[in-house]
PDB file with SEQRES, HELIX, SHEET and CRYST1 records, atoms N, CA, C and O in Angstrom:
SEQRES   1 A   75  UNK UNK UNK UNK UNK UNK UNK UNK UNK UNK UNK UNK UNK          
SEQRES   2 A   75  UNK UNK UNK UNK UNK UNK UNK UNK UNK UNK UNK UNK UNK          
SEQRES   3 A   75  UNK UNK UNK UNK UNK UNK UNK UNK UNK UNK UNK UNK UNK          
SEQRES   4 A   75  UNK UNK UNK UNK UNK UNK UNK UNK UNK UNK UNK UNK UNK          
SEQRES   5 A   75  UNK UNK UNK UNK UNK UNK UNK UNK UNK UNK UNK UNK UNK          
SEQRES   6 A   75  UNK UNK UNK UNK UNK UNK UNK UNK UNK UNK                      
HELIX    1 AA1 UNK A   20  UNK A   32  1                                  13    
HELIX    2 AA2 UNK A   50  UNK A   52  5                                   3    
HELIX    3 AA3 UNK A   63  UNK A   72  1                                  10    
SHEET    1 AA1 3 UNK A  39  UNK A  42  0                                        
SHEET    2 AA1 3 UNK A   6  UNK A   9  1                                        
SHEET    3 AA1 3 UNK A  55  UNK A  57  1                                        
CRYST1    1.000    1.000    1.000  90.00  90.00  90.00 P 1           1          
ATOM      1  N   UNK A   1     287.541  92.968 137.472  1.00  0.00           N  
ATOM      2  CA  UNK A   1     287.755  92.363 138.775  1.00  0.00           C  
ATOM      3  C   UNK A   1     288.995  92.992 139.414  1.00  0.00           C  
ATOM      4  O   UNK A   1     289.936  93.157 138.637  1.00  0.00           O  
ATOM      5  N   UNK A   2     289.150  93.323 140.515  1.00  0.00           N  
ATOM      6  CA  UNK A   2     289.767  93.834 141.725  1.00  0.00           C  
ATOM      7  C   UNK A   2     290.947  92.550 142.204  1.00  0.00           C  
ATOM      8  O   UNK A   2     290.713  91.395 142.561  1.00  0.00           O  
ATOM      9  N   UNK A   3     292.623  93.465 142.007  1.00  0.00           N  
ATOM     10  CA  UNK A   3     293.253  92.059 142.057  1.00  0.00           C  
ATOM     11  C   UNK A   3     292.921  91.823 143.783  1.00  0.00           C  
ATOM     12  O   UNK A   3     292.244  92.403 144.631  1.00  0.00           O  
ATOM     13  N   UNK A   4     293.705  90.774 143.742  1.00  0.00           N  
ATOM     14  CA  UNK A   4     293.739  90.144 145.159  1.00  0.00           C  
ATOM     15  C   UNK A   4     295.386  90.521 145.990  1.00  0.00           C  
ATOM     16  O   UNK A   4     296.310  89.708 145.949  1.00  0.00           O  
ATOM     17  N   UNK A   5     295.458  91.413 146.461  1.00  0.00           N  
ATOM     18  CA  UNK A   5     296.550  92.027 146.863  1.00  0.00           C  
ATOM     19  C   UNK A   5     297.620  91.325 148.238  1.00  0.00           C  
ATOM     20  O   UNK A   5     297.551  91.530 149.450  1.00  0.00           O  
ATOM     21  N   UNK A   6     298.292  90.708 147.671  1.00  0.00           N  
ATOM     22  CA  UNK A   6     299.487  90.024 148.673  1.00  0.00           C  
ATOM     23  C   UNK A   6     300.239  91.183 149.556  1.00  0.00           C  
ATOM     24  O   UNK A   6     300.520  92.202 148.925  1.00  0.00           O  
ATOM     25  N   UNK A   7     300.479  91.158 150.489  1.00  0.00           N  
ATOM     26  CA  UNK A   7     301.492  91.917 150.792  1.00  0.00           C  
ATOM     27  C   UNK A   7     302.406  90.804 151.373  1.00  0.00           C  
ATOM     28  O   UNK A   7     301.800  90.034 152.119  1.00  0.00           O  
ATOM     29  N   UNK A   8     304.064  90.478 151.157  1.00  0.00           N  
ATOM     30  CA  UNK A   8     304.551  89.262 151.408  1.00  0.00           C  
ATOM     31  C   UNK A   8     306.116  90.284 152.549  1.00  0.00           C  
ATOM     32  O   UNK A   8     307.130  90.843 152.128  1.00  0.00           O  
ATOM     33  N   UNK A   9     305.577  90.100 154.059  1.00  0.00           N  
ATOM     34  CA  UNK A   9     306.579  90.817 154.804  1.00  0.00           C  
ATOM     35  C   UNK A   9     307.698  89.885 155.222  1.00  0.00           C  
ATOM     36  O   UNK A   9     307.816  88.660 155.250  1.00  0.00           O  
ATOM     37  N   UNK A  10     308.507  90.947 155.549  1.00  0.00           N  
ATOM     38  CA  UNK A  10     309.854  90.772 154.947  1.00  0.00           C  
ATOM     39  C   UNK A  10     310.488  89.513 154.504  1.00  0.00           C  
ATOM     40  O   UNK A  10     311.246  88.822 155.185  1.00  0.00           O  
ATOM     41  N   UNK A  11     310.061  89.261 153.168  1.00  0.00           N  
ATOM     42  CA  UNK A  11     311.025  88.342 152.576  1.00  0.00           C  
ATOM     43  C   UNK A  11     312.610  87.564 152.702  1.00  0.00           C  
ATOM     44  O   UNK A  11     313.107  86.446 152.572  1.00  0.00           O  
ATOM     45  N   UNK A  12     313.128  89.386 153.146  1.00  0.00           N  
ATOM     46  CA  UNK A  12     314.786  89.147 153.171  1.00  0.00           C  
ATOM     47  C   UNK A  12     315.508  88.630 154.614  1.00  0.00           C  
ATOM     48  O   UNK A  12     316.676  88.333 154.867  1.00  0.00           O  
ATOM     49  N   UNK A  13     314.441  88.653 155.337  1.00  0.00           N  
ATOM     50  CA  UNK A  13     314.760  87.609 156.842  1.00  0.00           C  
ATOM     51  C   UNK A  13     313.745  86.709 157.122  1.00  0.00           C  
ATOM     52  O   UNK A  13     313.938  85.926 158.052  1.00  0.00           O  
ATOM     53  N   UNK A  14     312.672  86.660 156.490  1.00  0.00           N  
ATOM     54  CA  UNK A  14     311.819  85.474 156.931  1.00  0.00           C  
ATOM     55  C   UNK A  14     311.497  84.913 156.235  1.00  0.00           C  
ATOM     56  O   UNK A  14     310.351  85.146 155.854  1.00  0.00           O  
ATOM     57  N   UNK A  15     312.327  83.682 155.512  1.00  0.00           N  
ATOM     58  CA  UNK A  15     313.044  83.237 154.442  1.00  0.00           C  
ATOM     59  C   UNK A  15     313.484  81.628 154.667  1.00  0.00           C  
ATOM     60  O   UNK A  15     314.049  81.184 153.667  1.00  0.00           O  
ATOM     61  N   UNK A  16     313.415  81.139 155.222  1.00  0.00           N  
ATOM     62  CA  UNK A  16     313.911  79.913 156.141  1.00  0.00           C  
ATOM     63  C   UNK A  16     313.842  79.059 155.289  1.00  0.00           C  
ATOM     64  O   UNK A  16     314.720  78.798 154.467  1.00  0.00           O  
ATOM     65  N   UNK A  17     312.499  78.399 155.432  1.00  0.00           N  
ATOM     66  CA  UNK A  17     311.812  77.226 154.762  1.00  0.00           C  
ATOM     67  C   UNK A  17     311.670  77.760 152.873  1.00  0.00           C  
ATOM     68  O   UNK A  17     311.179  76.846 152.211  1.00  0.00           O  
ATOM     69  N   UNK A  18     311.960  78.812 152.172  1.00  0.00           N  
ATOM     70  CA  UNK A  18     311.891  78.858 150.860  1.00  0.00           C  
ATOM     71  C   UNK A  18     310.968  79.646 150.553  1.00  0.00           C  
ATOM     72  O   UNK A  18     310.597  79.706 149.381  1.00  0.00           O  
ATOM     73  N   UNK A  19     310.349  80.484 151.608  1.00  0.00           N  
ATOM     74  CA  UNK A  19     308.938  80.892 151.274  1.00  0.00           C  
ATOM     75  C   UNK A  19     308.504  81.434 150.450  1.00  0.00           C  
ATOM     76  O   UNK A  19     307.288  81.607 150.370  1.00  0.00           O  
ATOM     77  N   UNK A  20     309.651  82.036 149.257  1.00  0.00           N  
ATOM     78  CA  UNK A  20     309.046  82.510 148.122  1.00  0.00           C  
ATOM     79  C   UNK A  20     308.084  81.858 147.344  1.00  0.00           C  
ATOM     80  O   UNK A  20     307.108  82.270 146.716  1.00  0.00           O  
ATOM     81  N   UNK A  21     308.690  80.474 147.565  1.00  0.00           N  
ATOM     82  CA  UNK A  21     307.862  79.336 146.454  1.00  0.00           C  
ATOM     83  C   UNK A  21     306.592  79.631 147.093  1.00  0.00           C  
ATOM     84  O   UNK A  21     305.724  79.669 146.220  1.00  0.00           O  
ATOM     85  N   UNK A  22     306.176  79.828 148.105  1.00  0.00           N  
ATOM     86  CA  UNK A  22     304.626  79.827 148.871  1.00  0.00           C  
ATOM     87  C   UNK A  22     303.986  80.886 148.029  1.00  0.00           C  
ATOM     88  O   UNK A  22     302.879  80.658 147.540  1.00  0.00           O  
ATOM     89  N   UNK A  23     304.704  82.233 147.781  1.00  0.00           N  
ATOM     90  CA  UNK A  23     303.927  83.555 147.341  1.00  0.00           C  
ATOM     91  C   UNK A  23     304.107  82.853 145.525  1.00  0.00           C  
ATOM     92  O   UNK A  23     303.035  82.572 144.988  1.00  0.00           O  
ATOM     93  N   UNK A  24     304.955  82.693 144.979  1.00  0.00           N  
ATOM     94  CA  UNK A  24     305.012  82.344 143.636  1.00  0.00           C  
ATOM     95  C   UNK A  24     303.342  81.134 142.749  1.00  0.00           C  
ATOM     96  O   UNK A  24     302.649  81.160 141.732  1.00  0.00           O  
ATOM     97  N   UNK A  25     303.504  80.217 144.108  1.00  0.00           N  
ATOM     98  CA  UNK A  25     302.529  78.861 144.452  1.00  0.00           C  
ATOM     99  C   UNK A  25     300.670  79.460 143.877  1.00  0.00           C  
ATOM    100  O   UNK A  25     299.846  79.138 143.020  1.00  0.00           O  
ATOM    101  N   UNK A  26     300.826  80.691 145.237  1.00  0.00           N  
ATOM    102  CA  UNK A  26     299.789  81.528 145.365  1.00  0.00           C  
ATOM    103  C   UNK A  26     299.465  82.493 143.831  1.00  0.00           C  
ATOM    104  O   UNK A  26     298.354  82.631 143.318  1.00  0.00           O  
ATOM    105  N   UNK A  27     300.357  82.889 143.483  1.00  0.00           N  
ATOM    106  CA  UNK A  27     300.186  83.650 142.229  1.00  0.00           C  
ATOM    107  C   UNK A  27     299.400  82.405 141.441  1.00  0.00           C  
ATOM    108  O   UNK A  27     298.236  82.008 141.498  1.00  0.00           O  
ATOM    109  N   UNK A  28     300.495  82.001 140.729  1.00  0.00           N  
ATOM    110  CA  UNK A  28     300.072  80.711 139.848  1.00  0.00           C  
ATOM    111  C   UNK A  28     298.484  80.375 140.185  1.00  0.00           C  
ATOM    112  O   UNK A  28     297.700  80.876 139.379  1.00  0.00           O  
ATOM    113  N   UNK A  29     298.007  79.746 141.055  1.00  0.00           N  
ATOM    114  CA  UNK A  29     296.747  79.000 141.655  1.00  0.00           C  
ATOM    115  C   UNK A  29     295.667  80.478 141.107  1.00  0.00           C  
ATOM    116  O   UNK A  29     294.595  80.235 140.554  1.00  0.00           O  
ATOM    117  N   UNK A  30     296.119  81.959 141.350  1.00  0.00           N  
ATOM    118  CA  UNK A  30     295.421  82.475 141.417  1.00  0.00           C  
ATOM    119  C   UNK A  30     295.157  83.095 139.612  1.00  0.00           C  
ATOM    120  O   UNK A  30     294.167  83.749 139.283  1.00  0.00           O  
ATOM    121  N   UNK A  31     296.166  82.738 138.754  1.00  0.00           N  
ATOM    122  CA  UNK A  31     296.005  83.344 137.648  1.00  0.00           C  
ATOM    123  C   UNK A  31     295.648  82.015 136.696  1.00  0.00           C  
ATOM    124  O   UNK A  31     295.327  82.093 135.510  1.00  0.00           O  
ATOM    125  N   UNK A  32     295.788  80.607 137.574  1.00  0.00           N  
ATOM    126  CA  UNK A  32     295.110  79.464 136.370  1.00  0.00           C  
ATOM    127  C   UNK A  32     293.265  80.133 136.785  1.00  0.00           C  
ATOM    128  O   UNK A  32     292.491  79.805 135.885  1.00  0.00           O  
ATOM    129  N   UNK A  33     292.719  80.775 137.693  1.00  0.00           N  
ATOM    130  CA  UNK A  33     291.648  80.807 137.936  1.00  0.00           C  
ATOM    131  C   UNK A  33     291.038  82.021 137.571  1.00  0.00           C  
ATOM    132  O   UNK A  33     290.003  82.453 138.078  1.00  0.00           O  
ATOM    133  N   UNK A  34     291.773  82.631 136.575  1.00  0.00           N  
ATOM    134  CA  UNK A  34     291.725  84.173 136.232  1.00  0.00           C  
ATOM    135  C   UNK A  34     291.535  85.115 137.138  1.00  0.00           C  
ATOM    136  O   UNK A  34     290.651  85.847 136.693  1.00  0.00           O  
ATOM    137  N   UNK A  35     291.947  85.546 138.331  1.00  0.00           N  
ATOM    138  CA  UNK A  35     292.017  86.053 139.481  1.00  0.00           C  
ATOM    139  C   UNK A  35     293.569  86.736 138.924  1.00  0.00           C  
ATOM    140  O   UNK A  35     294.689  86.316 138.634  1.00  0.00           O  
ATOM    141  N   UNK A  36     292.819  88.087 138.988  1.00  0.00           N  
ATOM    142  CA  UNK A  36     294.247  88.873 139.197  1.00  0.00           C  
ATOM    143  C   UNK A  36     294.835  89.007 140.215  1.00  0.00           C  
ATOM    144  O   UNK A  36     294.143  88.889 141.226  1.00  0.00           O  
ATOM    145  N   UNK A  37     296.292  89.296 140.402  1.00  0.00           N  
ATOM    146  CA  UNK A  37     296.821  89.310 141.422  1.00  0.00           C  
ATOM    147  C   UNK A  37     298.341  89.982 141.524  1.00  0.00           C  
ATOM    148  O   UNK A  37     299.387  89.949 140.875  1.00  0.00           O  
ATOM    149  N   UNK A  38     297.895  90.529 142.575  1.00  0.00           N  
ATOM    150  CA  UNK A  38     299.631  91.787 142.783  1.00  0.00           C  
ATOM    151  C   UNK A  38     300.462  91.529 144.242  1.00  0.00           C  
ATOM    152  O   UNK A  38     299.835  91.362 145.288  1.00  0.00           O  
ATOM    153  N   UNK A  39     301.449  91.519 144.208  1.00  0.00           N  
ATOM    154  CA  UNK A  39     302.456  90.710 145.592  1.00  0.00           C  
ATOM    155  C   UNK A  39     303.020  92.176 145.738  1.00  0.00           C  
ATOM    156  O   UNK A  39     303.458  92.740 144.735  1.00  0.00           O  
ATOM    157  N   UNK A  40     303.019  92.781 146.917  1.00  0.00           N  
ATOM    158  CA  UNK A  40     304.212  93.929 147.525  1.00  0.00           C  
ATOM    159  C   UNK A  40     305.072  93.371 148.472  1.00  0.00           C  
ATOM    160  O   UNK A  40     304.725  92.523 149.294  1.00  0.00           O  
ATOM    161  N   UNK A  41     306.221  93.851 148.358  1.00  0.00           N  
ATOM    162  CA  UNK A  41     307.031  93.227 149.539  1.00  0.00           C  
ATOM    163  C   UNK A  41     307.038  94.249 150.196  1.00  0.00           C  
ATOM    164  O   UNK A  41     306.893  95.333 149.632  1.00  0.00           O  
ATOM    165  N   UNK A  42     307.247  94.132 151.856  1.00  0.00           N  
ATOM    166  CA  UNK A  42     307.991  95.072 152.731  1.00  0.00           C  
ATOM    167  C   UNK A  42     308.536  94.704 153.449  1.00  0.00           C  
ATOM    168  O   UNK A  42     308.146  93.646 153.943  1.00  0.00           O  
ATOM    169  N   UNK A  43     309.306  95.092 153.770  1.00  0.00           N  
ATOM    170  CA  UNK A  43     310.715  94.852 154.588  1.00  0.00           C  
ATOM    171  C   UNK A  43     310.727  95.824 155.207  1.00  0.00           C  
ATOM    172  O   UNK A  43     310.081  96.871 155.221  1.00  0.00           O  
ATOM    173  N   UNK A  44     312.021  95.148 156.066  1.00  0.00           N  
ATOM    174  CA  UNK A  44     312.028  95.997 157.840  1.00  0.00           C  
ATOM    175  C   UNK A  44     312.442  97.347 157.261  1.00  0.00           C  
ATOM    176  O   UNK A  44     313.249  97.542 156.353  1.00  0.00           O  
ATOM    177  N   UNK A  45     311.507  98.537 158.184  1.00  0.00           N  
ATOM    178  CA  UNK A  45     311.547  99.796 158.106  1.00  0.00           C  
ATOM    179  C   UNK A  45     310.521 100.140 157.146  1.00  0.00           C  
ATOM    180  O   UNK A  45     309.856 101.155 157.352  1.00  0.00           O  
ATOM    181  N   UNK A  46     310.300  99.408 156.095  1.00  0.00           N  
ATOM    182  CA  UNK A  46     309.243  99.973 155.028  1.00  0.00           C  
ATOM    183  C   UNK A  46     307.667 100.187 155.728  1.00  0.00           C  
ATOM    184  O   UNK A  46     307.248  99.218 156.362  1.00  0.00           O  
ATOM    185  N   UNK A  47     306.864 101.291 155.649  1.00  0.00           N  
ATOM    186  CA  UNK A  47     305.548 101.637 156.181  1.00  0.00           C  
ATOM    187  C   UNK A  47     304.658  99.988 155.613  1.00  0.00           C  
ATOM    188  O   UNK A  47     304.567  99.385 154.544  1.00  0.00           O  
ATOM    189  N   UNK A  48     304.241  99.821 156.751  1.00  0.00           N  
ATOM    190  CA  UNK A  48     302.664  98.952 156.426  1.00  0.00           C  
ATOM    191  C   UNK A  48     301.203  99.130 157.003  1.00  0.00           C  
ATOM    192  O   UNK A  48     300.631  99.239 158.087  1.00  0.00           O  
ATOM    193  N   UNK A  49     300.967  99.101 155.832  1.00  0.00           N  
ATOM    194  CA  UNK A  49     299.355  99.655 155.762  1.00  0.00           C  
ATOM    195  C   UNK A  49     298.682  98.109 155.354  1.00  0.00           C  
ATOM    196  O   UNK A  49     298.550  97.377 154.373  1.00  0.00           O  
ATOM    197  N   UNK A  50     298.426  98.147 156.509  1.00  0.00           N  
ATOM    198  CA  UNK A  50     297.412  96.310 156.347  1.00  0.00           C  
ATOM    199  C   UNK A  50     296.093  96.541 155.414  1.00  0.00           C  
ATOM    200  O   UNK A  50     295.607  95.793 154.565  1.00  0.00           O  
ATOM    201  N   UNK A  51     295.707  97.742 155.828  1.00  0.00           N  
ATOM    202  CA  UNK A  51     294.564  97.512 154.777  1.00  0.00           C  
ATOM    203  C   UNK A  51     294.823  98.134 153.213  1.00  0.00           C  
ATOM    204  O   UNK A  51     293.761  98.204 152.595  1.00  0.00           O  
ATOM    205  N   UNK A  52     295.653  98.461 152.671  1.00  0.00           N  
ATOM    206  CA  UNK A  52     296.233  98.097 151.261  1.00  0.00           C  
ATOM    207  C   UNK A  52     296.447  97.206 151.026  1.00  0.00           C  
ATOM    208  O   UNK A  52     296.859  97.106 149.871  1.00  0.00           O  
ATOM    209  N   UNK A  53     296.350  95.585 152.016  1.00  0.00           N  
ATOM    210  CA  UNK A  53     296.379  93.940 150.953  1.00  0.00           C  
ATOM    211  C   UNK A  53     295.166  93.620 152.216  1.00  0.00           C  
ATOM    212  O   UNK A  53     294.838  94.045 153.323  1.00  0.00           O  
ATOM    213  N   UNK A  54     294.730  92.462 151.106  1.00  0.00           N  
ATOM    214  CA  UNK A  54     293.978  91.383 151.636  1.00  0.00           C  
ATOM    215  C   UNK A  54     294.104  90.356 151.932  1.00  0.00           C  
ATOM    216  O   UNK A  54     293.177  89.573 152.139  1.00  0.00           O  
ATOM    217  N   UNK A  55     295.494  90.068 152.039  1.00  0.00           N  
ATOM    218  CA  UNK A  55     296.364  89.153 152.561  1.00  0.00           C  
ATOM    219  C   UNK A  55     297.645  89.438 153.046  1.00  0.00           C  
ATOM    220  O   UNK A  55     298.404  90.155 152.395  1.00  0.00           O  
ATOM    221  N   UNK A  56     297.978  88.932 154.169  1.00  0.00           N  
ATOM    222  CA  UNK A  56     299.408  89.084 154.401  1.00  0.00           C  
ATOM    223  C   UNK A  56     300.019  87.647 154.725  1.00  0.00           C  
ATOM    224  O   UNK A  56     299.566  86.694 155.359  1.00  0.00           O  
ATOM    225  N   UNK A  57     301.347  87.874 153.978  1.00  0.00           N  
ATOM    226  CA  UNK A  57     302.548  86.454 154.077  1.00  0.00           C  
ATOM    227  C   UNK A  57     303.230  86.764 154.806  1.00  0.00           C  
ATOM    228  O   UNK A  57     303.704  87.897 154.720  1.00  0.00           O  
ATOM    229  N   UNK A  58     303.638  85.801 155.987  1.00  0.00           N  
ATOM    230  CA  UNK A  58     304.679  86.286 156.590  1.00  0.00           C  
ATOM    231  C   UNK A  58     305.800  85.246 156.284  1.00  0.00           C  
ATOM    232  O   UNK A  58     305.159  84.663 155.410  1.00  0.00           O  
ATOM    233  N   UNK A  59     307.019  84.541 156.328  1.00  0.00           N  
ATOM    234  CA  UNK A  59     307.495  83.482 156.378  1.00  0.00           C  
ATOM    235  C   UNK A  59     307.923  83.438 157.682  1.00  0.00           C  
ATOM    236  O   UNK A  59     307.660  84.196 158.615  1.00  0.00           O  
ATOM    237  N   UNK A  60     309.019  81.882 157.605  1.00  0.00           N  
ATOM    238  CA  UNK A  60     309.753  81.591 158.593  1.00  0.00           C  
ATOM    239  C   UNK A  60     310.778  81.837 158.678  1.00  0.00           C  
ATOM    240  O   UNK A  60     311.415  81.994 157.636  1.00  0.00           O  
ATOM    241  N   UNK A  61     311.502  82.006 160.098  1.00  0.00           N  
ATOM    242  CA  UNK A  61     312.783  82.717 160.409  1.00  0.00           C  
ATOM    243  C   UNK A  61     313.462  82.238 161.739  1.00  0.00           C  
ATOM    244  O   UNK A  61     312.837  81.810 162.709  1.00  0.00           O  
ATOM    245  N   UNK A  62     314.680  82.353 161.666  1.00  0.00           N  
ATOM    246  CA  UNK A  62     315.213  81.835 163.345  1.00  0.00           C  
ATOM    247  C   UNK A  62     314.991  83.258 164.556  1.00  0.00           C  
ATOM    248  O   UNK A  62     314.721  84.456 164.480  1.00  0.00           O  
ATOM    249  N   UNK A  63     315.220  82.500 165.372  1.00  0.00           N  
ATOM    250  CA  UNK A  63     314.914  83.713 166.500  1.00  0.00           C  
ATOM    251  C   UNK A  63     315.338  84.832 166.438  1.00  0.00           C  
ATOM    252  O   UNK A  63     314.335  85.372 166.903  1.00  0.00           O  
ATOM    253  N   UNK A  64     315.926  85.547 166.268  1.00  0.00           N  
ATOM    254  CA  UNK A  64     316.827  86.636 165.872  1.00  0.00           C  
ATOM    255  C   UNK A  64     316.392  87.216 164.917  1.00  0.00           C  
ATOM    256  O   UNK A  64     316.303  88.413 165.189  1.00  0.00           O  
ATOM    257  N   UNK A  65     316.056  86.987 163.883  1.00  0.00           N  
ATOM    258  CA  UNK A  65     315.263  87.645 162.827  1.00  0.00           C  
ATOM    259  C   UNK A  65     313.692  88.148 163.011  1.00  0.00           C  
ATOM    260  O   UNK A  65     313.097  89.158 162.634  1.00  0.00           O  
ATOM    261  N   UNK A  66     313.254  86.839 163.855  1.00  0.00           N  
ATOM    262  CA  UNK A  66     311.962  87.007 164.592  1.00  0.00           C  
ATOM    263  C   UNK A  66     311.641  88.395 165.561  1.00  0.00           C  
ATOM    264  O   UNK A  66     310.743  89.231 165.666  1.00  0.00           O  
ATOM    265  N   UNK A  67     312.991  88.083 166.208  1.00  0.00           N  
ATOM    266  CA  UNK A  67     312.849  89.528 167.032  1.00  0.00           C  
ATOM    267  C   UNK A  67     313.092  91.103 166.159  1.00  0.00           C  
ATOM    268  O   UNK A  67     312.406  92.092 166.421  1.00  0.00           O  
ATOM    269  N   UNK A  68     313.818  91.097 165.459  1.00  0.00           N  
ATOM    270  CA  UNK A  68     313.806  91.934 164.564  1.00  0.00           C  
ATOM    271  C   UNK A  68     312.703  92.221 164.053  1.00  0.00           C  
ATOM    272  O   UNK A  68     312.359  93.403 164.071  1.00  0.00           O  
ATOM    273  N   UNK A  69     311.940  91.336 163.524  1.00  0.00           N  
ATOM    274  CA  UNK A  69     310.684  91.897 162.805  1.00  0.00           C  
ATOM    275  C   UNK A  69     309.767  92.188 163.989  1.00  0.00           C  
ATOM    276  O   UNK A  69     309.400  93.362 163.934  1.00  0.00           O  
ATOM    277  N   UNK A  70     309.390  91.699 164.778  1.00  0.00           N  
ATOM    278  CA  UNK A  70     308.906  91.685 165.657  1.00  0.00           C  
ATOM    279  C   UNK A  70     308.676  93.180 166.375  1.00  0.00           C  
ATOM    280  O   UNK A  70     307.621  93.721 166.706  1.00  0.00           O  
ATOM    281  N   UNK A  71     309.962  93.610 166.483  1.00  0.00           N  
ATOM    282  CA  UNK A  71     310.292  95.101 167.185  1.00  0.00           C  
ATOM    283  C   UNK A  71     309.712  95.912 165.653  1.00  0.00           C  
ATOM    284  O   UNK A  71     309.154  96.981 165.897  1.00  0.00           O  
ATOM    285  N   UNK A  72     309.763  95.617 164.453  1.00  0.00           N  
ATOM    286  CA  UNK A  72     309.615  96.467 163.472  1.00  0.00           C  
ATOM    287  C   UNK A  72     307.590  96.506 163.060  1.00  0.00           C  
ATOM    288  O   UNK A  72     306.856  97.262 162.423  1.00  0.00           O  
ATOM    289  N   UNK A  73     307.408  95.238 163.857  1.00  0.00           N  
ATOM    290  CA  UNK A  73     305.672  96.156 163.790  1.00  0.00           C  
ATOM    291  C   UNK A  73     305.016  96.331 164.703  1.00  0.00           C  
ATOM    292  O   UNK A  73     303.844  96.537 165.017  1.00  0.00           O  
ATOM    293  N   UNK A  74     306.233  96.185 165.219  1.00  0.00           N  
ATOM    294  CA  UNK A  74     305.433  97.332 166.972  1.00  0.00           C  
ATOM    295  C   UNK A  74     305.833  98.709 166.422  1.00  0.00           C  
ATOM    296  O   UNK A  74     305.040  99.645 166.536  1.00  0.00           O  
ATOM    297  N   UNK A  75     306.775  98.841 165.957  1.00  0.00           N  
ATOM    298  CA  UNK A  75     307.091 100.326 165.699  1.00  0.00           C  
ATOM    299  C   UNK A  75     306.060 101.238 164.906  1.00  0.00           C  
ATOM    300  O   UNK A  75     306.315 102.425 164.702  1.00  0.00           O  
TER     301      UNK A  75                                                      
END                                                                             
């Protein structure tokens, strides 16, 4: 079986509410069900290729960070 590929963007500003526990949450749920599963992070500046995951995480962030990322996937 073919894992189930997270990509969890940028962690290191969109971070607010704890959101790691969300991607950690997701693992767990997915390996009591024998579902493999692989998390990439990217962060601002790092290339993203949406279709290398089948999921994307984004978290929460205050405005300012928002705009930051924001400008970084328009780029």
């Amino acid at each position: 079986m073919r894992p189930l590929r997270i990509g969890y963007l940028y962690p290191k500003v969109m971070n607010l509410y704890g959101d790691l526990v969300n991607i950690r949450c997701l693992e767990e749920r997915c390996q009591r069900r024998g579902i493999p599963v692989t998390v990439a992070e990217v962060g601002l500046g790092d290339p993203l290729d949406p279709d290398a995951f089948d999921l994307l995480f984004i978290g929460g962030g205050q405005d300012r960070e928002q705009t930051k990322v924001a400008d970084d996937l328009a780029g």
